[in-house]
Every structure is written in C-alpha cells, then in structure tokens.
TIMAR-818136 format. One record per residue: y, x, z of N, C-alpha, C, CB in turn. Coordinates in steps of 0.1 Angstrom, whole numbers, plus 5000, padded with zeros to 4 digits. Glycine has a CB too. Layout:
N
YXZYXZYXZYXZ;...
This chain:
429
787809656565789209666563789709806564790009566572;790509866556790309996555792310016562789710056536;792909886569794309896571794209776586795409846552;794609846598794409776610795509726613794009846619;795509606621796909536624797009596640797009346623;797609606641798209626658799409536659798809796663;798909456672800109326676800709386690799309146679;801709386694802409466703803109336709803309596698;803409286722803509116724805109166729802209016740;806609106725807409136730807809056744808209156721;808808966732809208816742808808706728811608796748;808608616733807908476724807108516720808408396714;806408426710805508416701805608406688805008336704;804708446678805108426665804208326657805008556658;804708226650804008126646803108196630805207986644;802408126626801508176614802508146607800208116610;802908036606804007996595805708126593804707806602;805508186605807008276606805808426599808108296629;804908466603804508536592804108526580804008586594;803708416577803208406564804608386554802208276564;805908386557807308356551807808546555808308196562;807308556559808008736564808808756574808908806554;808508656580809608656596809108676605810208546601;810008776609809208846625809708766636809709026630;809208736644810008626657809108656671809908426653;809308746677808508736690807708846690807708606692;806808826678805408966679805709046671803708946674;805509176674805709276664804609336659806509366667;803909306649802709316643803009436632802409176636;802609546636802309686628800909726622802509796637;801909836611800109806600800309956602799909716576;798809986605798410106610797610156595797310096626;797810286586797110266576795810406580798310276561;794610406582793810536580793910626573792810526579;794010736577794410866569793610836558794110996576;792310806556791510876544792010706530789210906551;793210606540793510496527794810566523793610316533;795410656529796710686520796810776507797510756527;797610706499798210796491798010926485799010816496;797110956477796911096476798811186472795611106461;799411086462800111146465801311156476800211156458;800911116486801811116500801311276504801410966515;802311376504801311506514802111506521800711666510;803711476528804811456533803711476546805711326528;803811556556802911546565803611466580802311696565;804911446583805611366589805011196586807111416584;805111216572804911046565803511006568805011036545;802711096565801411076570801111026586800611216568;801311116594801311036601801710916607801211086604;803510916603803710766602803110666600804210736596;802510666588801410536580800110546589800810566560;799810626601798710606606798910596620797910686603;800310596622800510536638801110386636801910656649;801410406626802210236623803710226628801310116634;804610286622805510236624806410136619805810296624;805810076609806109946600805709826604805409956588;806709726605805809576607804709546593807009426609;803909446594803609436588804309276580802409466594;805009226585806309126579807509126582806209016581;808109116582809709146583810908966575809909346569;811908946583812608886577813608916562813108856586;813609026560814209116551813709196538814609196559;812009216546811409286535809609286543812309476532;809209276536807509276533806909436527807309136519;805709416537804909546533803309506527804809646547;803309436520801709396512801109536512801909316493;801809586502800909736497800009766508801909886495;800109816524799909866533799309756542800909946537;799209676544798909566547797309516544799909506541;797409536526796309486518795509656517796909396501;796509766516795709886515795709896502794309886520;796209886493796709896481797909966476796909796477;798210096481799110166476799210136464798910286476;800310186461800110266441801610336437799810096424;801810396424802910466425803510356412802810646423;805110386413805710316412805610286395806810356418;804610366385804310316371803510246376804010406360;802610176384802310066380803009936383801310056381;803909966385805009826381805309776369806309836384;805209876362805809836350805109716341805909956342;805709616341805209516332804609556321806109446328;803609476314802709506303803509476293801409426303;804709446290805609456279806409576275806409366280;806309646289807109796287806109916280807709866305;806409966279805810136282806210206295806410246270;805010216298805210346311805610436310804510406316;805610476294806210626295807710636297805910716281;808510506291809810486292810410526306810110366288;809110546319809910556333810010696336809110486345;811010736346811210856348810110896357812610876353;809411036351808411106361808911066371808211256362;809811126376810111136395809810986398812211186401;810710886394810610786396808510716396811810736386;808510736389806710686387806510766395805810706372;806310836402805110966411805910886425805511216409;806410766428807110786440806010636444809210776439;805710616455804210556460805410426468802910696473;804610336462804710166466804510166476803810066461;805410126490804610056502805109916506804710146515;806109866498806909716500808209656487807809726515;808509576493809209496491810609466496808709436492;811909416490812909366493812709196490814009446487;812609106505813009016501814308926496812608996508;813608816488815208746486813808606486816608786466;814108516494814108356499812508436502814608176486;811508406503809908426502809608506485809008246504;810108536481810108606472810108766468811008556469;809508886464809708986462811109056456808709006458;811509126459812809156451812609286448814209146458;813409386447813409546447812409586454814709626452;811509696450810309716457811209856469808809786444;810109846477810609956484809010096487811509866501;810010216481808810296479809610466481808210246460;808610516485809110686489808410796478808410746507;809210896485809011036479807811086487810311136479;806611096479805311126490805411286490803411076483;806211356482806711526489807611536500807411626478;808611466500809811456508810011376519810611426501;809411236520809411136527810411056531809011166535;812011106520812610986519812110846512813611026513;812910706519812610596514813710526505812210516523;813210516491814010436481814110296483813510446469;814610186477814510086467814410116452815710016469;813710026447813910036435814409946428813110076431;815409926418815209816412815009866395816409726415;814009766393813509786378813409686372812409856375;814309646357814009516353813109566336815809406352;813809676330813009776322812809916328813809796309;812009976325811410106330813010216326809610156319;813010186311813910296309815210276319814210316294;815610166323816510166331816510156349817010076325;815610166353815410196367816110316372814010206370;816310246385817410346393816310346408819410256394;817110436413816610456428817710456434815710586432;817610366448818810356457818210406469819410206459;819210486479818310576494818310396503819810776507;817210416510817410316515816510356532817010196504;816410486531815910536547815910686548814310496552;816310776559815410886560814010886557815410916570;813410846565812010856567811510676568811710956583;810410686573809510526572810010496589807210526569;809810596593810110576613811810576611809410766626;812510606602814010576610814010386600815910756604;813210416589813210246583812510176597811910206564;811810196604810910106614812310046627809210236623;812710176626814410156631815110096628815310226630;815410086614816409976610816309856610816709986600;814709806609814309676610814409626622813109676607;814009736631813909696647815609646651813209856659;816309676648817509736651817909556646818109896642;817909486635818309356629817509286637818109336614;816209316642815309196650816009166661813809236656;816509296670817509306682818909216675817809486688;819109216671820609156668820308996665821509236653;819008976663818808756658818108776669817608656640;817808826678817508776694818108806703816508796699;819008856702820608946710819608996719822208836720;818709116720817709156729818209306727816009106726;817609366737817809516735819509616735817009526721;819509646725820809706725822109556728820909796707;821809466721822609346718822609256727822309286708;821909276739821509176747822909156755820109236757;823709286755824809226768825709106761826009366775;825509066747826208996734826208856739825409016719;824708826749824608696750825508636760823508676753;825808476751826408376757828208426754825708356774;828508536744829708576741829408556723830208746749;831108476720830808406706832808426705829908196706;832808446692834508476685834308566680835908516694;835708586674835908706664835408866673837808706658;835608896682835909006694834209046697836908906710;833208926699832108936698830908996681832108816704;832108906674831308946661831409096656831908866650;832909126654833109276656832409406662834009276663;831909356672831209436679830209476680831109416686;829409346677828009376668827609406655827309266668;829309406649828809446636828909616639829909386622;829609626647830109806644829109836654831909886649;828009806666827009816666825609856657827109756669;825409756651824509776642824809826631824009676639;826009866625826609946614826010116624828809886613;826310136635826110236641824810266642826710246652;823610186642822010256639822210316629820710166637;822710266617822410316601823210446604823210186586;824910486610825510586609824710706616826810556613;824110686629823710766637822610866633823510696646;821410776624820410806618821010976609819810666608;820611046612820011176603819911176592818911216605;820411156577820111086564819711236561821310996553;820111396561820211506557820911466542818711576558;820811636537821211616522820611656511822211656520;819111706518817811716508816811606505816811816512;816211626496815511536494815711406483815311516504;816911396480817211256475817311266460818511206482;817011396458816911396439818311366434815611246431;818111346426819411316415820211186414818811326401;819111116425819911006428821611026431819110946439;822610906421824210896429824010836440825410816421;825010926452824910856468825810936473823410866478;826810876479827910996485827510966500829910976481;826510976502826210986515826210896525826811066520;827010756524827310626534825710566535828510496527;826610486547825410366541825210296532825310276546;823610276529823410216519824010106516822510196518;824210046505824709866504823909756510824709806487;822509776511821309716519821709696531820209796521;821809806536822209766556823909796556821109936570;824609826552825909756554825709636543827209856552;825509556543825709436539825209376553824909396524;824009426560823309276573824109346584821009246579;825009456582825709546592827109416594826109726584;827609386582829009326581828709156579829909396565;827409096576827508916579826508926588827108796566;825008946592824308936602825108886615823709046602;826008976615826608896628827308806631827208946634;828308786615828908656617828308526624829308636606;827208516628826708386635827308396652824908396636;827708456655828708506666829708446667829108626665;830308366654831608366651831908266658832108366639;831108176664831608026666829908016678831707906647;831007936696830007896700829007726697830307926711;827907716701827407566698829107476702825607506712;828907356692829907286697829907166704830407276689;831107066704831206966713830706836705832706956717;829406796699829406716688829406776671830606646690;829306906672829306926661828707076664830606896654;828307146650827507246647828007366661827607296629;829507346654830207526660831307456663830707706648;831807556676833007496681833607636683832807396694;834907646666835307706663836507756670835207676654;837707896669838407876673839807796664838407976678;840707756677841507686669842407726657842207636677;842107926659842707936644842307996637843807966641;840707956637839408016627840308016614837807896625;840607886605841007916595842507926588840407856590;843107976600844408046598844508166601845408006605;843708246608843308376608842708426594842408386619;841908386588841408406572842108396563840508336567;843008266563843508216546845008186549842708046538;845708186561847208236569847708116568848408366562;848808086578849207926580849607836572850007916586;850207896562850207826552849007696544850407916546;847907806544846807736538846107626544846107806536;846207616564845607526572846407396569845507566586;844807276567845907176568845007106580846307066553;845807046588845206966599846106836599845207056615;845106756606845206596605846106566620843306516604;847106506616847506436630846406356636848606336629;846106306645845406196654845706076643846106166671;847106026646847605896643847405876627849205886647;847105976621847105976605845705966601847806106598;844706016610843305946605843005816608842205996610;842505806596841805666593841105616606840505676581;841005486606839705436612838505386610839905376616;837905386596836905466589836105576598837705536578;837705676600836605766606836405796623836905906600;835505726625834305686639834105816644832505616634;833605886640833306016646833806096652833006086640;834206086669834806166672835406356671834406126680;834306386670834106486668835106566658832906486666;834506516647835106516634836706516635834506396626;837106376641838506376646838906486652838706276654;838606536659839106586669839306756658838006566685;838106806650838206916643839506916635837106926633;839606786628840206796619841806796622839706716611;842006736631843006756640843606906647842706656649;843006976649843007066662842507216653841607006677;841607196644841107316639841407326622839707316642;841207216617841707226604840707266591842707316605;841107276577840007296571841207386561839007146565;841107476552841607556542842007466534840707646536;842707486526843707396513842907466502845807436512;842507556505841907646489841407726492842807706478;839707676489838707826495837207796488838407836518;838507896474837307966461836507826456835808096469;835107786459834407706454834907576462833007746455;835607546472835907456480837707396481835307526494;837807286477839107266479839207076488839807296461;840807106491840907006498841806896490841507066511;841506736493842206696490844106656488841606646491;844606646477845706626488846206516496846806656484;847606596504847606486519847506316514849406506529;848006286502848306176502846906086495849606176497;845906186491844406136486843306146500843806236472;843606256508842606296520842006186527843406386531;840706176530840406106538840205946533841406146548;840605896522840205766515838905766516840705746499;838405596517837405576512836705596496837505486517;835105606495835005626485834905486476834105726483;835105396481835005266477836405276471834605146490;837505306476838805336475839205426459839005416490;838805536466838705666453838405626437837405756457;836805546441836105446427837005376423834905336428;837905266428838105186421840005226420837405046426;840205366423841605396418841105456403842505516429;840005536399839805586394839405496379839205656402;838305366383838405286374839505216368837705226377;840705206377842005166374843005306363842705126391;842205406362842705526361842105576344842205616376;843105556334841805556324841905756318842205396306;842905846321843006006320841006046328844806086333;840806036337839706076339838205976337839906126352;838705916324837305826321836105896316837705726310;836206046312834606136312834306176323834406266302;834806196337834006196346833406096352834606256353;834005926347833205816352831505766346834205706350;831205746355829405716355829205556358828305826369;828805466351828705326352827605336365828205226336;827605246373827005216387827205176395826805266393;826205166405827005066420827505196430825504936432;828005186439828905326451827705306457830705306463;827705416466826705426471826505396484826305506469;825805356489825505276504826405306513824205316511;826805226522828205296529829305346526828105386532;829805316511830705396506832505336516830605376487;832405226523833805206531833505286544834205036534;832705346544832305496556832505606553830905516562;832705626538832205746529833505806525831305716517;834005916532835505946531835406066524836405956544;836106056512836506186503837706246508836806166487;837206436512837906486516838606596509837406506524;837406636496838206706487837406726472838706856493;836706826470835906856465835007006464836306816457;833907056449833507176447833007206437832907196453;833707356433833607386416832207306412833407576412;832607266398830907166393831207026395829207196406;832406986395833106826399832206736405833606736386;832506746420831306726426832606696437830006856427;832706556446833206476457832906576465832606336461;833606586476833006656491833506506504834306866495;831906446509832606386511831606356531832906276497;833106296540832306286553832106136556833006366565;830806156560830405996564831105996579828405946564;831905876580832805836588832005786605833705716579;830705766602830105756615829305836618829605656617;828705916610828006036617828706186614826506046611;829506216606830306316608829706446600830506346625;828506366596827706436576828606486569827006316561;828306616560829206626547828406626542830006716544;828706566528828006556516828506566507827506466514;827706596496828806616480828306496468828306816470;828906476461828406376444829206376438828206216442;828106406424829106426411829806336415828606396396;831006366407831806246399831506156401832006226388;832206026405832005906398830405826399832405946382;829405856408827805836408827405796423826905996404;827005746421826505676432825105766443826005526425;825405876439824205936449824706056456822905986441;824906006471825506176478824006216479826606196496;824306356483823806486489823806556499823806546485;822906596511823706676519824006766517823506686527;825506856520825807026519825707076525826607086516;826507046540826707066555826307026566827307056558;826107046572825606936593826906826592826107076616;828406936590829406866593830606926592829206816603;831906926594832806986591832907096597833606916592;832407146607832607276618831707356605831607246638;831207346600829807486595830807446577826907406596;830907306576831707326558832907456565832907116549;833707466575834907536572833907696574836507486586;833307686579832207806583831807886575831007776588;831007836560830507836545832007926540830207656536;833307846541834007866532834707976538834707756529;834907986553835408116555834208246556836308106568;833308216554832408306552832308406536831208226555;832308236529832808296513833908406511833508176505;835008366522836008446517836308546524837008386515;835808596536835308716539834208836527834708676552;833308736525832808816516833708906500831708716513;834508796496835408836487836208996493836408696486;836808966504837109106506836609196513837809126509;835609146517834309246522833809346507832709116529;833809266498833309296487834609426478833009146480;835209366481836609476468837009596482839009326462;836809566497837409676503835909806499837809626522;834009756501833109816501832409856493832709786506;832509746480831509716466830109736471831809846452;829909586481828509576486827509536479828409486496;828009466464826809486453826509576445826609406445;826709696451826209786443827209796423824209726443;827209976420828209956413827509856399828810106411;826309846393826109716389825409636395825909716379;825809566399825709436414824109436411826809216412;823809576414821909556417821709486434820809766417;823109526441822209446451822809266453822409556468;823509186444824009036443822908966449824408996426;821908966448821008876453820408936468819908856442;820609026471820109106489821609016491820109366493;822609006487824108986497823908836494825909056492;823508766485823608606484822508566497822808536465;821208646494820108566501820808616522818008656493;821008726524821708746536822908686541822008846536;823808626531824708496530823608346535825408476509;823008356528822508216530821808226545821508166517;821108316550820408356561821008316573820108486561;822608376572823108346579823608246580823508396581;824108176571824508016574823407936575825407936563;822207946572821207866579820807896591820107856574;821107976599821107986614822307896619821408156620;823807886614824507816624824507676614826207896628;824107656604824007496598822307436595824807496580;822007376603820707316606820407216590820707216623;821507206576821307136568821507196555821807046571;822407306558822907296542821807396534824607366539;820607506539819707566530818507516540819907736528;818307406536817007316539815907306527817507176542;814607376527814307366516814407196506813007416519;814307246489814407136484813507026482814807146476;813306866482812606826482811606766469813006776490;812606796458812206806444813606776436810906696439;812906806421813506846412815406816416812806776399;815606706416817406626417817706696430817606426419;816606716436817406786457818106906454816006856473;819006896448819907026444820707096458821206976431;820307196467820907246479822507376472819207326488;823507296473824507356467824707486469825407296470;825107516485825807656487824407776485826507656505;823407766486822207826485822007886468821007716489;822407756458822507786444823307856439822607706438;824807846448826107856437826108056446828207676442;825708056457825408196464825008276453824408206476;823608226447822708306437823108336422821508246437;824208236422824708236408825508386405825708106405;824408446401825508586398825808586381824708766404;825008506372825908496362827308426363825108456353;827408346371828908276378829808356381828808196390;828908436388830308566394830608486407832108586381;829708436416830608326423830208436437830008106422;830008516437830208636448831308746444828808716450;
C-alpha cells in the first residue's frame, strides 16, 4: 500500500458503516500519503509535507478524499469526461492535482483539488471543461484539516463548542454560528496565489453555508413528547404575529389524542404561510380526512384532483392540517402525533415529519434560508453551490427529525423535504 492510515482514538467509536458513508464520528482516521506517492506536480514544499504527516481525514461528513486514500492522484484533466475534449480546459485549471471530493448525500460532488506550486485549495465545479470554474475553498490542506475539524467539534459540541452543551434557543444557535463562522475568518487566506480566480476575499459559500445552518440544531431542546421543544415564539419570531396561528385547547378536536401535539398547537403554533408549506384555514383545520373526502366528493369544482378509492386506514384519526406545493394533504394522525402527506384525494399517506415540533422546524428553517440567501448569495453567483446548501439543509434536519430524510424504501417511497430541497430546477431554495 503505497498510502497509510493512521487512526488517532478521540471520544467514541466509529462504526464501518459511518465510514464507509463518509462520516467521521468518534475516530479520526488520517491518510498519511509517502513522499515518493505524491504528485509530481505538487513541489509546494509546505504541501508536501502535509500529504505526508496527514493532515486530512481519510472520510469526512462533508467531503471524501479517495484520491489519497487509494493513492491515485491525478490532475484535474483527467476528469474530463470522454465526451469533452481536454483541450477545452483551462491549463491552470488542468495542472491543478485531485485529492477529493465535495459530498452531496454519499455521492461525489465538486471535486476538491490544489495548486501543486502554491498550495492553495480549490473546488471545482465542472459540468463541461470549457466552462469550469475554480472556487478558493482553503489556504492550505492543514488550515482545510481545520475546517473539517472545526464542523466535527460543533456535531459533538466537543472542543471549542463544548461549553454549548445542554444550552438550546435562538441565543445558543447564534453563537455557534459566529463561532464557527470565526475558524473560516481567523484563518490566514493571503492574497497570492489564487490566480484569476473572482473572490473578494470572504468566506467561501462552502463554509459559510455549515457556518449559518450547521448550528441551527441548537434551535430547539429534545422535547416533552415530541421531537423539539420549541420556543413559544419560534414561529412568530420568523414569519411575525400575524402569521402564527395557534389552536385554543377547547377548539381541538377530539380526534386529536395526542397530547403533545395538543399542547404544540395550542401554545406554539404553526405558520399560516411558509413557502412550500401552508396551513389550513381556521374553519377547515384539523377535520378529519374521512371528513375532507366526502366534502370534497360532495364538491364537484375540484373533481381533477379526485382519485376513485377507499381513505386510508385510520382516516377518522387522520386530521388534515393544511397542505404542500405538489397538491399533496399534510396530514396528523390524531393518536400518534405523525405528520404525513397524500396526494389529493388517494388513499395512501406518507411520512414527512416525526411530528409537528420538526414540520414547524423544516418550515422555519426554509425560511431562514430564503433570507439567509438574498442577505449572502450562499449559492454561489450561478447557484454552483444549490446542492452543498440543499444537502447541508437536509443534514441538519435529519439530526433534529428522526423521519423525514430516512432513506427510501423504493420506487413510490418518495421522501418529500429531501427532494423538493434538491429541486433546483424548481428554484425551491
């Protein structure tokens, strides 16, 4: 093997399954590369030694290093698909040496690759040669070994983030974001080296993007019965009083069993209007869907959204609360406190959510991002980075919702917020 692993034991353990997906959890497993396997063209003599003390994991939740790993350098023309021409790529760009990847789900995304004279680290994204760009995306490989380290510390509140633990709200989230926003500022970027690349110097869109949601898991502690136990004016702080609607006690159904649920919907509330997510109104909210069906069959204006069938199991438990772009029910089962979605008019839910605490979670997350997005332009000025901010969206709501990016179980297991995230021909970021 011409590329050594070194395992360095922190706190826990790392399962095969959390590396073989690119997740670091516990071990920090560095790929030490031997001088005589690098790069001829790496002479960056800083870089060199880097790749031979190992400052790189060898998996990462964010991004993957195969190249160095397997010992398979190469420079960045051979990427180019066998439909292109190589020549269509820019010298600079081609002479710049492969050592990884940007993930998106287990998947490769934008490679990530340096200047072997200089020892700055790019991204790249290339979908044709002649159009490839380079984005800065490190000083060096040791301040990237930083940045990574720096997000491991923040999903285990360890290290810098450690005093974070067992503190959850807006006040906590804040803090860790301008934290970890502060590795990326602090770092040294200089102002050689970076070629002709456009960069006015900030942080990259990469790490302010896991700078500004990574932390939102902060936002909300475990709850009383339910996922997060939000504050009471989670979503009047986001979308302003107007927009909260909350349920008296005396006005919910008795249908709905679930304490919990009660008690949210009452006390904390859900948005009237949020983007892909809307609420029913007061005087539809909360019906059964047994109810809903057969107003609707009585109802002949929406007869192309009806689907001949039987309701589906439970449906005098099954309370429509509003809906989601794609005419699609949003609806909570009245004894376990489930959200689920179904077309129109069809007799088959789905799960989207744990439960109402993580649906209001999704949606104010959505709409932070919206102006996260017009105050920073976190996808890049043509949204090269839409899928790094979808898949970091979804990351984080599968840490505080144990259901809604669950892998799928085939073809019909359509996992909503995970899809409609990635839809960037939608524009739905």
């Amino acid at each position: 093997m011409s590329v050594v692993v070194l395992t360095v034991e922190v706190v826990g353990k790392a399962t095969t399954d959390d590396v073989q997906r690119g997740v670091m959890t516990g071990t920090f497993i560095a790929v030490a590369v031997p001088e005589e396997s690098i790069h001829p063209e790496i002479t960056h003599g800083a870089t060199r030694r880097s790749l031979t003390a190992g400052v790189l994991p060898a998996a990462h939740e964010i991004m993957a290093f195969p190249y160095l790993a397997e010992s398979r350098m190469v420079t960045a023309v051979h990427l180019v698909e066998e439909t292109y021409d190589p020549g269509d790529l820019d010298p600079r760009i081609a002479g710049t040496v492969v050592v990884g990847h940007l993930m998106i789900d287990v998947y490769a995304s934008q490679a990530v690759v340096l200047d072997g004279e200089g020892g700055r680290v790019f991204s790249l994204d290339m979908h044709a040669p002649a159009h490839a760009e380079l984005h800065p995306l490190a000083p060096s490989l040791d301040a990237l070994g930083r940045f990574l380290a720096a997000v491991d510390e923040l999903r285990s509140l360890s290290g810098r983030f450690a005093h974070l633990q067992g503190r959850t709200g807006p006040a906590a989230t804040e803090e860790a974001s301008a934290l970890l926003l502060s590795v990326f500022t602090d770092e040294d970027w200089g102002e050689d080296g970076w070629g002709d690349v456009e960069w006015d110097g900030g942080v990259p869109p990469f790490w302010r993007i896991a700078a500004l949601f990574r932390p939102m898991t902060l936002i909300g502690a475990p709850g009383r019965g339910l996922c997060l136990d939000l504050p009471p004016d989670f979503i009047e702080a986001e979308f302003g009083p107007e927009e909260v609607v909350r349920t008296a006690p005396a006005d919910l159904p008795d249908a709905l069993e679930h304490e919990p649920t009660r008690r949210f919907l009452s006390e904390v509330g859900l948005p009237r209007h949020g983007l892909m997510f809307w609420l029913d109104e007061p005087e539809d909210l909360l019906k059964t869907v047994t109810t809903t069906r057969a107003e609707s069959e009585a109802n002949p204006d929406p007869a192309h959204l009806r689907t001949a069938g039987k309701l589906p199991d439970g449906s005098d438990h099954l309370l429509v609360i509003g809906g989601l772009m794609h005419d699609f029910d949003v609806i909570v089962d009245g004894r376990t406190g489930e959200v689920h979605y179904a077309p129109m008019g069809t007799s088959t839910v789905t799960p989207v959510n744990a439960d109402v605490s993580t649906l209001a979670f999704t949606v104010w997350m959505h709409s932070r991002q919206q102006k996260l997005e017009e105050e920073h332009g976190l996808m890049g000025d043509t949204g090269e980075f839409y899928h790094e901010l979808a898949e970091t969206m979804i990351a984080v709501l599968a840490t505080a919702d144990p259901v809604a990016c669950l892998p799928t179980t085939g073809p019909d297991d359509f996992r909503y917020w995970p899809e409609v995230f990635h839809d960037a021909a939608g524009g739905v970021l």
